[in-house]
MARMI-324868 format. One line per field, with one value per atom (N, C-alpha, C): residue number from 0; x, y, z. Coordinates in Angstrom, 3 decimals. Layout:
<pts>
i [NUM_...]
u [X_...]
v [Y_...]
w [Z_...]
</pts>
This chain:
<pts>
i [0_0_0_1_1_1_2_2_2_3_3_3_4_4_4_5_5_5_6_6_6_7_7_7_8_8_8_9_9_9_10_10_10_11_11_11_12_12_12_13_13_13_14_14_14_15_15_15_16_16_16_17_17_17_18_18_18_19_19_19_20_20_20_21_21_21_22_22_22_23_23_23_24_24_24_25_25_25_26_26_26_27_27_27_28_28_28_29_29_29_30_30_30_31_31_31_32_32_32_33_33_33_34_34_34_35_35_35_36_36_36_37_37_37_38_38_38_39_39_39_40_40_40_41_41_41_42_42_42_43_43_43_44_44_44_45_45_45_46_46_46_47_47_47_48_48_48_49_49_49_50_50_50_51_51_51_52_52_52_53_53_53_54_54_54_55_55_55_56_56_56_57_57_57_58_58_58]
u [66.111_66.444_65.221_65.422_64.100_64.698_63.942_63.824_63.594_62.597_62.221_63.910_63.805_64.942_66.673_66.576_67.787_67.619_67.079_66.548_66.394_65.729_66.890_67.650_68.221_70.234_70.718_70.447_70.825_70.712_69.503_69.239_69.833_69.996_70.502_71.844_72.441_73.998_74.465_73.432_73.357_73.459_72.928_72.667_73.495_74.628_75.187_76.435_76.803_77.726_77.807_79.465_79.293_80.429_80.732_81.254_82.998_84.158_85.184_85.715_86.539_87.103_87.924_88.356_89.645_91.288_91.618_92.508_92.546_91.440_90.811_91.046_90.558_90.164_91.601_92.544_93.991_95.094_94.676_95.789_95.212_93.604_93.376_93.990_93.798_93.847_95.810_96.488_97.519_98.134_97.514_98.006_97.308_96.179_95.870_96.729_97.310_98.241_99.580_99.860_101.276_101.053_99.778_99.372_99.649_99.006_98.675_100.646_100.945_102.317_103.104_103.124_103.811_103.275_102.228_101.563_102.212_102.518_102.527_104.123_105.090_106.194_106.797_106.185_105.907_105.783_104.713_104.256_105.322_105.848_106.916_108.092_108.659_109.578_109.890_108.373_108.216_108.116_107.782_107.558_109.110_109.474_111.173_112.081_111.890_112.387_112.160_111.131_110.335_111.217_111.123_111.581_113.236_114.069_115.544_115.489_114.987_114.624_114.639_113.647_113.090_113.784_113.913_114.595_116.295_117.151_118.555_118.428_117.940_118.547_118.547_118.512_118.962_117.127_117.524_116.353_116.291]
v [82.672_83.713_83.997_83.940_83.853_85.004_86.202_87.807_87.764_87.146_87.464_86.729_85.579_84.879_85.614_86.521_86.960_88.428_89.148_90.337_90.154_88.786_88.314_87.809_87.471_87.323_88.614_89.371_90.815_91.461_91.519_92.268_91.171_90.164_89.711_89.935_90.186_90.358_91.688_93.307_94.240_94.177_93.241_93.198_92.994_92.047_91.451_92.155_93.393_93.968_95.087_95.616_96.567_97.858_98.707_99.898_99.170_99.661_98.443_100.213_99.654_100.759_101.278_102.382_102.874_102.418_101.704_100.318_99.713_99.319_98.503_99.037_100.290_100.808_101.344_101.820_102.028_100.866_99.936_98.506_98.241_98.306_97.820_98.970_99.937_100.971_101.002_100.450_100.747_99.342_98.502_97.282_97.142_98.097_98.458_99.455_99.855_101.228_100.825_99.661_98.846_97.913_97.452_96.773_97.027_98.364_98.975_99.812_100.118_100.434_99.470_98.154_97.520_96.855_96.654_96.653_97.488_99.056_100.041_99.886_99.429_99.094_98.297_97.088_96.370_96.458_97.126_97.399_98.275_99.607_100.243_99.918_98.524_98.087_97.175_96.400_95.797_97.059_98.063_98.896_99.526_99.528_100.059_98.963_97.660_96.551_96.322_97.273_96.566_97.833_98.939_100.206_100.261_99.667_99.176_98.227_97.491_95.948_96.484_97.131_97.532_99.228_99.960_101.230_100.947_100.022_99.577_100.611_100.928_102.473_103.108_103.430_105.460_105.740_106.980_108.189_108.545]
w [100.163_101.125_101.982_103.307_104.107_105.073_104.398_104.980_106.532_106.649_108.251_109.154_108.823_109.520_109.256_108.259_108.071_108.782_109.216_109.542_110.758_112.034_113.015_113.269_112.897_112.955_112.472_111.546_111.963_112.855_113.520_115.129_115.992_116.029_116.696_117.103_116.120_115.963_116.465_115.920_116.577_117.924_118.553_120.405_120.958_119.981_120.820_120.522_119.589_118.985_120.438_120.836_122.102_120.987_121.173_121.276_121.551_120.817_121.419_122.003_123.369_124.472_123.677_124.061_123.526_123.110_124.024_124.056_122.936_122.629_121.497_119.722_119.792_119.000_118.284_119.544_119.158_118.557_119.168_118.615_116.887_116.949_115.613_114.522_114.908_114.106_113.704_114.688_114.963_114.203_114.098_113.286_111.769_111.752_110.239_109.318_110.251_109.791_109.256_110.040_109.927_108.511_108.351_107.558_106.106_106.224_104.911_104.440_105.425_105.138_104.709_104.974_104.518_103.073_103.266_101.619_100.341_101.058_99.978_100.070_101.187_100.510_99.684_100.026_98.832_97.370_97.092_95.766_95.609_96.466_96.117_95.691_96.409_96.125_95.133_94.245_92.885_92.028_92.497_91.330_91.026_91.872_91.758_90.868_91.390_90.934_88.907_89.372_87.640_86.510_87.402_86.469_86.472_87.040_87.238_85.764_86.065_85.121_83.393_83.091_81.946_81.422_82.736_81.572_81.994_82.723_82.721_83.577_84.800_85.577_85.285_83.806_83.320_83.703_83.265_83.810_81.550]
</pts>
């Protein structure tokens, strides 16, 4: 691991990194959101699947 050489390519990368516009910032956020929702339906919908499975439906 060679500190100096990794410490620029870090500043390097800083420089070249900008602020993303508002535009930007809304789609990602807006397709992370979609992301994660469908993730948690998922798991919602194995977890439903699993408790049907194992207690026969009753409560």
């Amino acid at each position: 691991m060679d500190v100096p050489y990794d410490l620029t390519s870090y500043v390097r990368v800083l420089k070249m990194a900008t602020t993303p516009t508002t535009e930007e910032f809304l789609q990602v956020s807006k397709i992370a959101g979609a992301g994660i929702i469908v993730i948690g339906l998922v798991g919602f919908l194995i977890g439903a699947i699993m408790v049907l499975l194992t207690n026969g439906g009753g409560v």
